[in-house]
N, CA, C and O atoms as CSV, one atom per row, in Angstrom:
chain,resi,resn,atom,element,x,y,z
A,1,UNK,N,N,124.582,127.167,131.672
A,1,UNK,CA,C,125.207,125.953,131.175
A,1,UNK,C,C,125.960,126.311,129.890
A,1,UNK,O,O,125.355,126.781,128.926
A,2,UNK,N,N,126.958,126.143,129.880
A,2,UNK,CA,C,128.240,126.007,128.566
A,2,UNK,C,C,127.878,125.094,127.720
A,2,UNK,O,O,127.269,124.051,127.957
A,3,UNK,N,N,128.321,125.561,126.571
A,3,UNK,CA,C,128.445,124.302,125.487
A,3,UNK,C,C,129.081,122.876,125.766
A,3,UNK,O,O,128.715,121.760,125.397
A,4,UNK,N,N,130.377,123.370,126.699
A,4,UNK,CA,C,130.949,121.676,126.589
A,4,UNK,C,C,130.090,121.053,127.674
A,4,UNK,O,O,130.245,119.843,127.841
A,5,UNK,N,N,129.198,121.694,128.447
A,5,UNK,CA,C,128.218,120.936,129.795
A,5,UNK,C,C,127.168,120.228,128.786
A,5,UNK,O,O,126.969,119.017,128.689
A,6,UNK,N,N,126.480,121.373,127.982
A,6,UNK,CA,C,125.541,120.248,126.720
A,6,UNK,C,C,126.218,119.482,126.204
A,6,UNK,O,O,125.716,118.358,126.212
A,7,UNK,N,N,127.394,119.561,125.619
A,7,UNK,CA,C,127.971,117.971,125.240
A,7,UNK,C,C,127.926,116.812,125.613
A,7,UNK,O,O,127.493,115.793,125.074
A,8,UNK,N,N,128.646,117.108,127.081
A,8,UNK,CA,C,128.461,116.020,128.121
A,8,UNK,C,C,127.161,115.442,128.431
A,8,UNK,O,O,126.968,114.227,128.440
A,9,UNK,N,N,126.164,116.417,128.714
A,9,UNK,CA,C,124.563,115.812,128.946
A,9,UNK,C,C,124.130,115.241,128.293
A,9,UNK,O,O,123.151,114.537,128.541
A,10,UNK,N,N,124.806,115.345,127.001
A,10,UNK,CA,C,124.184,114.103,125.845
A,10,UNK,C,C,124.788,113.390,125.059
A,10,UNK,O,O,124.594,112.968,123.919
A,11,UNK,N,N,125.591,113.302,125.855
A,11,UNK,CA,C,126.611,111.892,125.635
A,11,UNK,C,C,126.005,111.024,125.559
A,11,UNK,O,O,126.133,110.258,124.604
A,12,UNK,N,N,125.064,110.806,126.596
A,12,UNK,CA,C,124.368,109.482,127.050
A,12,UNK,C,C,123.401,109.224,125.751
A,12,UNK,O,O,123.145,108.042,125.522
A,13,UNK,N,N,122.871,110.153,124.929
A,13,UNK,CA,C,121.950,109.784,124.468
A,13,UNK,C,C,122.174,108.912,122.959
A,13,UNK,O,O,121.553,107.993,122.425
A,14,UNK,N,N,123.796,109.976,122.462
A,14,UNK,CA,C,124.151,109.404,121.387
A,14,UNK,C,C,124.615,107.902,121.433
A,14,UNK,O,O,124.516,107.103,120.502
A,15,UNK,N,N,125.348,107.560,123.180
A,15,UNK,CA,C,125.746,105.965,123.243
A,15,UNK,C,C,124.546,105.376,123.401
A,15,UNK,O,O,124.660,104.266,122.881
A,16,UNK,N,N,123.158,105.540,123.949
A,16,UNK,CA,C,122.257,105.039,123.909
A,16,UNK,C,C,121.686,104.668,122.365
A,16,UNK,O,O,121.560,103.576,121.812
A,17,UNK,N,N,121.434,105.846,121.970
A,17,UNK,CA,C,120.740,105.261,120.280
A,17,UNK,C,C,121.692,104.411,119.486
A,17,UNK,O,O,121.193,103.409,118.974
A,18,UNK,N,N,123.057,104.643,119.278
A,18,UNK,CA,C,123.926,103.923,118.542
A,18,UNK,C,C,124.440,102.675,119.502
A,18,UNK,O,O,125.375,102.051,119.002
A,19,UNK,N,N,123.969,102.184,120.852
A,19,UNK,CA,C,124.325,101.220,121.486
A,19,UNK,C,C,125.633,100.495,121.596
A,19,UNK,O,O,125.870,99.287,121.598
A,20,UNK,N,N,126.862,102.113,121.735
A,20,UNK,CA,C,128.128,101.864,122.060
A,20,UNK,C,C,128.885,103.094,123.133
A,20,UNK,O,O,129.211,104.258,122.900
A,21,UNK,N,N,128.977,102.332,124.261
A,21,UNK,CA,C,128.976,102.832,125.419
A,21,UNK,C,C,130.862,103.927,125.115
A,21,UNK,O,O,131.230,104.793,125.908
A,22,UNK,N,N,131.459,103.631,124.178
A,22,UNK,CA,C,132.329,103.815,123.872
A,22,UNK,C,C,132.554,105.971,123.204
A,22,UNK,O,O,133.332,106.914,123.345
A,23,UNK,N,N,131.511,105.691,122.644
A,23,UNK,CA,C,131.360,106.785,121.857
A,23,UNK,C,C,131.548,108.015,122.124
A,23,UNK,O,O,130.981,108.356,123.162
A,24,UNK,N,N,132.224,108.971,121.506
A,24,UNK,CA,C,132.338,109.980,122.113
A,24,UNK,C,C,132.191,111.428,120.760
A,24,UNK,O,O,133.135,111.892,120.121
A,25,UNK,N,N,130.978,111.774,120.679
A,25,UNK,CA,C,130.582,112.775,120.093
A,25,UNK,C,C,131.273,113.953,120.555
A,25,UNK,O,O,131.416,114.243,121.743
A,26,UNK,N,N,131.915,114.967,119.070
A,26,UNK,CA,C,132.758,115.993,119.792
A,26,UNK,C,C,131.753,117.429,118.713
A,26,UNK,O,O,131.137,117.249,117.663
A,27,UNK,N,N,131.895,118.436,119.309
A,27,UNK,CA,C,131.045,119.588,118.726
A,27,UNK,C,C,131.427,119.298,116.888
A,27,UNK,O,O,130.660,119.745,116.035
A,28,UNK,N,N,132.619,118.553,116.530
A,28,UNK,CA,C,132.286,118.471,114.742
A,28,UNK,C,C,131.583,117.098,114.360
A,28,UNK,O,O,131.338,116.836,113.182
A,29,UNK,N,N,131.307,116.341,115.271
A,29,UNK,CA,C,130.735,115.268,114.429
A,29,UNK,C,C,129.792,115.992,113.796
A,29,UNK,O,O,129.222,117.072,113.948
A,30,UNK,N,N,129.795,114.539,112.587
A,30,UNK,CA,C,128.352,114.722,111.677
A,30,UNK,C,C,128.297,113.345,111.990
A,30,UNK,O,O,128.897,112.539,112.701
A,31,UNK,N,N,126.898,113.391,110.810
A,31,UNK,CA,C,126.149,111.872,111.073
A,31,UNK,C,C,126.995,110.827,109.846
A,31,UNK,O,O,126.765,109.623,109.730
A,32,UNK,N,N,127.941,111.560,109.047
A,32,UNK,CA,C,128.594,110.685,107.797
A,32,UNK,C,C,130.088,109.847,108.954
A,32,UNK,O,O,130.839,108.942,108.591
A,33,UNK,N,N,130.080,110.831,110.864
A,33,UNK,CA,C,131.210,109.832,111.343
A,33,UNK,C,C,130.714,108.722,112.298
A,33,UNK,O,O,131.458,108.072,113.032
A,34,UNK,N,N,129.844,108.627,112.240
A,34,UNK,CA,C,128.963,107.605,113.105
A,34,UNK,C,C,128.196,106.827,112.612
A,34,UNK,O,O,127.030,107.137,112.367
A,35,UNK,N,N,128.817,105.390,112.312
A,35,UNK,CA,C,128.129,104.242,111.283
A,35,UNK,C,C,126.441,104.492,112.030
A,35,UNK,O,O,126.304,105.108,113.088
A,36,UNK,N,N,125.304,103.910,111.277
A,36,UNK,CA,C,124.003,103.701,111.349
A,36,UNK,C,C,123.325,105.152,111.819
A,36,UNK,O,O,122.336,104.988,112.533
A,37,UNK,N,N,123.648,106.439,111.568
A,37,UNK,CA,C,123.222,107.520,111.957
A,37,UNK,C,C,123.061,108.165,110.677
A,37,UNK,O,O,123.667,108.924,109.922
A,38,UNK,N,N,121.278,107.117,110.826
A,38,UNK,CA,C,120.431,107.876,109.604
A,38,UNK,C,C,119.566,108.522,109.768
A,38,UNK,O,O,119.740,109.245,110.749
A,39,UNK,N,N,117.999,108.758,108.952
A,39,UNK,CA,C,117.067,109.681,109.477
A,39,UNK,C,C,116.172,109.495,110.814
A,39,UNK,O,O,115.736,110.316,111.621
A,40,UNK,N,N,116.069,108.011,110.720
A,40,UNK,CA,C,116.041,107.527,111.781
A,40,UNK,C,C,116.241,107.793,113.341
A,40,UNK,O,O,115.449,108.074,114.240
A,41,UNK,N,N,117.610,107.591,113.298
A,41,UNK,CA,C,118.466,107.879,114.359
A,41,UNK,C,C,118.640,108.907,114.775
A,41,UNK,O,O,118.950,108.941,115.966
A,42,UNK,N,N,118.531,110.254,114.014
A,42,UNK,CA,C,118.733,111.445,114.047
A,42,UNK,C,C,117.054,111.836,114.350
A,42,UNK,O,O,117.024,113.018,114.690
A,43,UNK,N,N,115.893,111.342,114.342
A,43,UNK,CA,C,114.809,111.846,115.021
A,43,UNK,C,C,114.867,111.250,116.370
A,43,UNK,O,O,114.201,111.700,117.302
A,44,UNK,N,N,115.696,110.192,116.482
A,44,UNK,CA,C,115.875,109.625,118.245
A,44,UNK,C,C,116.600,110.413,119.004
A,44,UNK,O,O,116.348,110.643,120.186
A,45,UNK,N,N,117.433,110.819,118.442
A,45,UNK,CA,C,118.394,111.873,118.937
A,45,UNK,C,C,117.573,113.654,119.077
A,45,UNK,O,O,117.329,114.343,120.067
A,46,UNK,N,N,117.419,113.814,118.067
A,46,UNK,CA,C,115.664,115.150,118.573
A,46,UNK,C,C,115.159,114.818,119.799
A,46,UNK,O,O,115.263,115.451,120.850
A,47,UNK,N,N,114.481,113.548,119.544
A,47,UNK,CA,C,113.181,113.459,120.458
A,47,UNK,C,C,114.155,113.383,121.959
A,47,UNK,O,O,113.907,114.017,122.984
A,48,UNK,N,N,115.124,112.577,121.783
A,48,UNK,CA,C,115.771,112.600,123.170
A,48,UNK,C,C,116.129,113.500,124.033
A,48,UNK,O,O,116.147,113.524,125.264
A,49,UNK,N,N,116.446,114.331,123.116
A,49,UNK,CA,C,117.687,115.661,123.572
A,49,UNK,C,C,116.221,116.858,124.112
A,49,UNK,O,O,116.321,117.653,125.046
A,50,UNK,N,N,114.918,116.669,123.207
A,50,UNK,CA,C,113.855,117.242,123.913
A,50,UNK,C,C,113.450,116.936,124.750
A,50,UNK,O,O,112.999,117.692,125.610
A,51,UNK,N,N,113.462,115.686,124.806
A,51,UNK,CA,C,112.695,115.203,126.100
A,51,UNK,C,C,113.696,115.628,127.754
A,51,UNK,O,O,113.289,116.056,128.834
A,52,UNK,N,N,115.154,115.249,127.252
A,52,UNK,CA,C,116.078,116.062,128.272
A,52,UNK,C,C,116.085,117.336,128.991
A,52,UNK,O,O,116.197,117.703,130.161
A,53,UNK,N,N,115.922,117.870,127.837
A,53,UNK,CA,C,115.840,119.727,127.672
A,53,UNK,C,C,114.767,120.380,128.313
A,53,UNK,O,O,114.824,121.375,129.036
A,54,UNK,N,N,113.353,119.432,127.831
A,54,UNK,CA,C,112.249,119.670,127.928
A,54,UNK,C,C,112.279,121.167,127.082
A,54,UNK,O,O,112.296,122.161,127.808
A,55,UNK,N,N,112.287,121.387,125.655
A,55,UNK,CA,C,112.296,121.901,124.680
A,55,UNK,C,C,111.821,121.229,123.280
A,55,UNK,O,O,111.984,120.023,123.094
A,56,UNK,N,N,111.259,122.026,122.359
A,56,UNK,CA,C,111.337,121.759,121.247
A,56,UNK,C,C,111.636,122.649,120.093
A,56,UNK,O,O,111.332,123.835,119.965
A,57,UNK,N,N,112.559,121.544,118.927
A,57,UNK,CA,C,113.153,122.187,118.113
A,57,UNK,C,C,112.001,122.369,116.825
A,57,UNK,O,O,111.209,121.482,116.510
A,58,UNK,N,N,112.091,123.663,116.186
A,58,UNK,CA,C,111.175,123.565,115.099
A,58,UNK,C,C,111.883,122.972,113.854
A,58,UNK,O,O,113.110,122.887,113.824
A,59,UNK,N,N,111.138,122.583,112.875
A,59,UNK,CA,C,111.501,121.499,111.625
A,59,UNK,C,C,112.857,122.401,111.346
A,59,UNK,O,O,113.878,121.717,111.429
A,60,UNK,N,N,113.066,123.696,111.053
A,60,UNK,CA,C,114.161,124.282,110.414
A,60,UNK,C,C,115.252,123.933,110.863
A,60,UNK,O,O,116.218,123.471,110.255
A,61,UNK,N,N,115.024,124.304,112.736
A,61,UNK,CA,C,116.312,124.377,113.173
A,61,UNK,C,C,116.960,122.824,113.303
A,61,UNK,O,O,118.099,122.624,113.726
A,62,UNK,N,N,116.157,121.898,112.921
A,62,UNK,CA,C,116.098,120.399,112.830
A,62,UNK,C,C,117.061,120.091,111.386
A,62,UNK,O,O,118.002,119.328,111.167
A,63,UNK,N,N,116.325,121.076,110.555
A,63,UNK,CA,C,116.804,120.623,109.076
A,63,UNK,C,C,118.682,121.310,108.787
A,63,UNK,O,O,119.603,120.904,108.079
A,64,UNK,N,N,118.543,122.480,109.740
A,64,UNK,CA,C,120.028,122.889,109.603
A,64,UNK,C,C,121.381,122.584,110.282
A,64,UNK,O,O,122.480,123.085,110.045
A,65,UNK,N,N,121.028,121.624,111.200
A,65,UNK,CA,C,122.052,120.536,112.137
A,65,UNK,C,C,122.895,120.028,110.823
A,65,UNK,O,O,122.556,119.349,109.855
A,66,UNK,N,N,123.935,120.545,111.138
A,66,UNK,CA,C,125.239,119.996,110.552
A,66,UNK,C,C,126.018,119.562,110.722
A,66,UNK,O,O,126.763,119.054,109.883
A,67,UNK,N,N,126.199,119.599,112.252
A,67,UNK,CA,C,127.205,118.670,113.211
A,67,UNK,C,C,126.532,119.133,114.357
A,67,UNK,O,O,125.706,120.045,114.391
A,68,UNK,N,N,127.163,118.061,115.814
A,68,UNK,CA,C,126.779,118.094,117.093
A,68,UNK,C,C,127.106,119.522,117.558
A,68,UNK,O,O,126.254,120.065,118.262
A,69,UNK,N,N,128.340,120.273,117.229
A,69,UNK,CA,C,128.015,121.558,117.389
A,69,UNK,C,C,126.624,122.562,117.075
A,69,UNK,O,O,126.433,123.470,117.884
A,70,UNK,N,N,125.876,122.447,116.181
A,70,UNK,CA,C,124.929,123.014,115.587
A,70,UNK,C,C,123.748,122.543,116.511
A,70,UNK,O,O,122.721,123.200,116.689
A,71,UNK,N,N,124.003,121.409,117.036
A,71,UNK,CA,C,122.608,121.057,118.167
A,71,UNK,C,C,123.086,121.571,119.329
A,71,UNK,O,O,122.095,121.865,119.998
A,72,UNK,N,N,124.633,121.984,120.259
A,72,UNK,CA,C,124.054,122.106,120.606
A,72,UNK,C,C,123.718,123.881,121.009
A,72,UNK,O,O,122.815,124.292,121.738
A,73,UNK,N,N,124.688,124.646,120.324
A,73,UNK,CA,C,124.316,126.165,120.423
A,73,UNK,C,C,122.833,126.302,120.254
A,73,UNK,O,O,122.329,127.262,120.838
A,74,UNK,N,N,121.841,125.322,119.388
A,74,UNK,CA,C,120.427,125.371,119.532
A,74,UNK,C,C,119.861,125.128,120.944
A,74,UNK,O,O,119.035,125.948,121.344
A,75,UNK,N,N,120.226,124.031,121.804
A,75,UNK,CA,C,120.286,123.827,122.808
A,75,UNK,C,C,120.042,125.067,123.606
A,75,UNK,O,O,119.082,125.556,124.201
A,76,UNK,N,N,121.730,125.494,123.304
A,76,UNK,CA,C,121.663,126.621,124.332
A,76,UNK,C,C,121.031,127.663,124.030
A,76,UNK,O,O,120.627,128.133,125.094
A,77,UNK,N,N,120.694,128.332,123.140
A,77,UNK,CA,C,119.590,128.999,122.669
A,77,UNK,C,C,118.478,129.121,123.608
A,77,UNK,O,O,118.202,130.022,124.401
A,78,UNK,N,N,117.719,127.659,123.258
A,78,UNK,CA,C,116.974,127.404,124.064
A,78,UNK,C,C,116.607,127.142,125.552
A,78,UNK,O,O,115.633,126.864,126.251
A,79,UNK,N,N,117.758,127.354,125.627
A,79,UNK,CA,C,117.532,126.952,127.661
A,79,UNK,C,C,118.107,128.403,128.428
A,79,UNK,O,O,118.189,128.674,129.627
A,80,UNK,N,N,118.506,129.298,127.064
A,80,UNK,CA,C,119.157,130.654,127.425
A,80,UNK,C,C,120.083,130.448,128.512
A,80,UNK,O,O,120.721,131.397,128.967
């Protein structure tokens, strides 16, 4: 699986938590371009993208997400 295939797979999750079917997360978002994407939101988005993956991220690689790019080369990391 490619990076832009993880994009797509979790599309759903970012229009789900922010509840706008509209949305379209690109590998530079951050959370300063997506109104209400606080700490909050950003552990819904973890827990989701694990529960998808069926993976988990450790606190670091959690704490160094800097944009949707950065989740998802972790991603792929993880699913090798």
């Amino acid at each position: 699986m490619n990076e832009m295939d993880i994009l797509e797979k979790i599309q759903p999750i970012f229009r789900a938590i922010f509840d706008d079917e509209d949305l379209a997360v690109t590998v530079q978002t951050t959370a300063a371009d997506v109104e209400d994407w606080d700490s909050f939101a950003q552990m819904q988005i973890v827990m989701g993208i694990e529960a998808m993956f069926g993976i988990g991220f450790s606190t670091d690689e959690v704490t160094e997400f800097g944009n949707v790019g950065d989740v998802v080369r972790t991603i792929k990391k993880h699913i090798g």
